[in-house]
N, C-alpha and C positions, 0 to 999 in steps of 0.2 A: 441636373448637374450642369456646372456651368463650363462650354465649350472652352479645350484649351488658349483659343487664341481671346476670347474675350476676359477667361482671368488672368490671360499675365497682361493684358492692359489694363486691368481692374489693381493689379499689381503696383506696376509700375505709376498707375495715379495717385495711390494709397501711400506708395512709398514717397512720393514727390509732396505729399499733403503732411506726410508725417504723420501719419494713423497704421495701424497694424487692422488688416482683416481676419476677421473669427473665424480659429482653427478647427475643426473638426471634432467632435465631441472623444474621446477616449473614455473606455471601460478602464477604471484604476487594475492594479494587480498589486499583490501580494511581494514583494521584491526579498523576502529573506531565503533562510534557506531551507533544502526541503529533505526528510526523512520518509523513502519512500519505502513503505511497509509492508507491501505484497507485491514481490518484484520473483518472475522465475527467468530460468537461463537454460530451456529447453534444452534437449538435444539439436532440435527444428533450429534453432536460434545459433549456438554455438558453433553448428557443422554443417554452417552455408552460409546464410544470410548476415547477420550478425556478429563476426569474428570479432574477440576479446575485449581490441582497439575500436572496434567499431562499435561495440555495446559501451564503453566506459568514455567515451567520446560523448558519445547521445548522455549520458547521464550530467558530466561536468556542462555541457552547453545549456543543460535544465538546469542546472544549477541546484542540482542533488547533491546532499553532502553523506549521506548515510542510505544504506538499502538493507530491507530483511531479505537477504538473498535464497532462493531455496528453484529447486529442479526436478525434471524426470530426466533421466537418471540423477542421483547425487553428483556425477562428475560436473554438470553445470557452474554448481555452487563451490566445487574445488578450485575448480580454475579461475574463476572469480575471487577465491582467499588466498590461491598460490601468487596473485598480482600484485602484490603486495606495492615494487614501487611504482607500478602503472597506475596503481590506485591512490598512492599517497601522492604521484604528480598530480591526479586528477580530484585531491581534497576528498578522496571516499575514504569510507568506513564502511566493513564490509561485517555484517551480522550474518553467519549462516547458522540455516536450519537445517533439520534433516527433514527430507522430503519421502513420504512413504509409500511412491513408486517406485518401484524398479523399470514400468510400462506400462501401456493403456490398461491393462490388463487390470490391474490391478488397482484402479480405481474403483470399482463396485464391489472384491469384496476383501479388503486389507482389514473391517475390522474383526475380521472372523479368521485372519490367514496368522500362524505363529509364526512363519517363517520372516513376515512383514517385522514383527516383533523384536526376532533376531537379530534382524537386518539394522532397526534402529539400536540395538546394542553394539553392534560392531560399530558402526559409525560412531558413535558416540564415544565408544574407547579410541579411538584412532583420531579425533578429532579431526581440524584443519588447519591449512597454512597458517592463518589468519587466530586462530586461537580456538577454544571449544567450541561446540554448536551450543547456541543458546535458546535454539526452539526445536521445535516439531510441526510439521503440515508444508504448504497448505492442502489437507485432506477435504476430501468432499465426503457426503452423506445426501444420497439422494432420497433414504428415505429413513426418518427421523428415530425410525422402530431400532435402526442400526445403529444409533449409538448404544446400547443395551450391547452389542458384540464381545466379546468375552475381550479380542483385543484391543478395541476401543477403549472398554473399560482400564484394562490393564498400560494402557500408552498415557492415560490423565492420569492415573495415579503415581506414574514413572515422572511427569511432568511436573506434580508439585511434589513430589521428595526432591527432584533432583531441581528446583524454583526453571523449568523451560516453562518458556510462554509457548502456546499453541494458537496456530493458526487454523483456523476452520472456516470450511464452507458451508454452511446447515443454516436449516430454518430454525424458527423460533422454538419450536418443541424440542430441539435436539440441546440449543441450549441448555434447558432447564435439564434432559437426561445428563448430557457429559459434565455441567458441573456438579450433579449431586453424588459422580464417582468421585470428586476431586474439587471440592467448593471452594480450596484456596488455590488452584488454579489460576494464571493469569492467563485467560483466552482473547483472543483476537479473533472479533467474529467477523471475517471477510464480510465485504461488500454490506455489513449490516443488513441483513437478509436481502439477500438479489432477487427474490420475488416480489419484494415491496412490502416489508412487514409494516404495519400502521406504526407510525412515531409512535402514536400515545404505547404501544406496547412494545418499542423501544426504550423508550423512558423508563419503564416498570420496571422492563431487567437491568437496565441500569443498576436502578434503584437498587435491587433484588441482590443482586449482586456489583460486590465492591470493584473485582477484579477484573472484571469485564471490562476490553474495551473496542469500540467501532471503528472500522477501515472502512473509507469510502468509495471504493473504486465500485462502478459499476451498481452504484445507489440508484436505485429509483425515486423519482421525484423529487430530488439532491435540489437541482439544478430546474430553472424554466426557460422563458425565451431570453436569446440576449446570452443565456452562458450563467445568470445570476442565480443566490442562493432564491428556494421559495420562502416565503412567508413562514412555514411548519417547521421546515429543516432552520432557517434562522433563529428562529427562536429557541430551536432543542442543542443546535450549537452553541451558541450563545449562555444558554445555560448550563451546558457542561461540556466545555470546552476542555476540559482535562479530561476528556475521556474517548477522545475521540483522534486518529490519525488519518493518513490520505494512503493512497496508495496507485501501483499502475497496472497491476494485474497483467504483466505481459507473456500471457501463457500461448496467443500464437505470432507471430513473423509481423503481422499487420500491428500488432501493437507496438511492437520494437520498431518498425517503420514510421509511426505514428506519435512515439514515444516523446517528443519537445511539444507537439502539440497535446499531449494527454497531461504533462503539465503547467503549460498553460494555462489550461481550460482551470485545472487545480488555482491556480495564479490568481484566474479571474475571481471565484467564486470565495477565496478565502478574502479576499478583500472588503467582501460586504460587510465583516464581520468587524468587531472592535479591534483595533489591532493586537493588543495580548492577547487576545481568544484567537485570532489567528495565526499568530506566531507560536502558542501551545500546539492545535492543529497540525503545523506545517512541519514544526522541527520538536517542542520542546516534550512532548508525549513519547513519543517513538524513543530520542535520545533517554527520555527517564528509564523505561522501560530497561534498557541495556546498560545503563550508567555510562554515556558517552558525554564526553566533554563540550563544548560550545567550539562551535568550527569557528 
């Protein structure tokens, strides 16, 4: 690197010759806008760190124009739809879901609990500020045998009578379980397996099913050195660029802190792409999904 004092006389020669010196190589990015598809509003988040102003602040400086909003407790997601003009100052659109915690608790075993069941019937009659909830999750499945749960089962099939998209955390087996409750189900399978499911058996369920589509937060092998797409992931993008969204997955404090650089990094990586593949990607997938207008 060259010492301050020797380039600004490297400078001022350059400028005196009437030449420009070569500036620094830059990674392109992605510049439209972005619909961020696996977004939570903790308690952690809303009752400390992250007050309302300060979460929809971090969003418009991303340059977020849409969020699938969803929480533990649901009150995250209320106060995020009761914002209505702090939201419209800030160009969001606020999608919420109901989320099927009530507390930690209740993450290992809601698909077997009625009372979880309940719970997303109240919600759902009662809506929000913001207008009905238009999904359900994001739920995890640590082990793939549990989508077979009696309420698992009975929450897809709730989901496509009443057309909610589901967000789910699950590997690839549980896939192929929860939509043969509900095959016209629109799922959103977080993170596209966060264990790192082989592309080639991403693709298949693609394939497999229509409805299906992949959130990329927290992809493995997404991304290599440098922030860029790999080689696998380019290619499986590229060719099914409608089927695929981003997301920020900010389910503890450090990601809300993090939050303008976790889209960024999004920034970067959609760029490698063709630009309409990454303009579907970034905004126009998520918005189809909800029937949201063009920001």
């Amino acid at each position: 690197m060259l010492r301050p004092i020797l380039r600004q006389a490297l400078v001022l020669a350059a400028c005196a010759l009437g030449l420009a010196l070569p500036a620094p190589a830059l990674a392109q990015r992605y510049a439209g806008p972005l619909f961020d598809a696996h977004l939570h509003y903790n308690e952690e988040a809303w009752m400390s760190e992250h007050p309302l102003d300060d979460a929809l602040g971090r969003l418009k400086r991303a340059g977020v124009r849409a969020i699938v909003a969803n929480s533990r407790p649901n009150d995250g997601t209320k106060s995020l739809a009761a914002a209505r003009e702090q939201a419209a100052a800030a160009g969001l659109t606020v999608v919420p879901f109901v989320r099927l915690y009530r507390n930690r608790a209740d993450y290992g075993s809601w698909f077997n609990d009625e009372t979880i069941y309940e719970m997303v019937l109240r919600e759902l009659a009662a809506g929000t500020a913001a207008g009905p909830y238009r999904g359900l999750g994001e739920f995890h499945l640590y082990d793939s045998a549990n989508a077979n749960g009696p309420v698992a089962r009975k929450l897809m099939q709730l989901a496509q009578a009443r057309d909610l998209a589901v967000l789910a955390h699950v590997d690839d087996d549980a896939i192929d379980k929860l939509m043969a409750h509900a095959p016209q189900a629109r799922l959103i399978w977080a993170h596209t397996g966060i264990a790192g499911v082989p592309v080639e058996r991403v693709r298949a369920l693609l394939l497999k099913y229509p409805r299906l589509v992949g959130e990329l937060s927290y992809r493995p092998g997404l991304t290599g050195a440098g922030g860029g797409l790999s080689d696998e992931w380019k290619a499986l993008l590229s060719a099914h660029s409608e089927r695929f969204v981003i997301g920020s997955d900010t389910w503890i404090n450090a990601r809300w802190a993090g939050y303008e650089s976790l889209m960024a990094d999004a920034r970067r990586w959609l760029a490698d792409l063709p630009e309409a593949a990454a303009r579907r990607i970034a905004w126009d997938n998520g918005a189809g999904l909800f029937g949201l207008a063009p920001p």
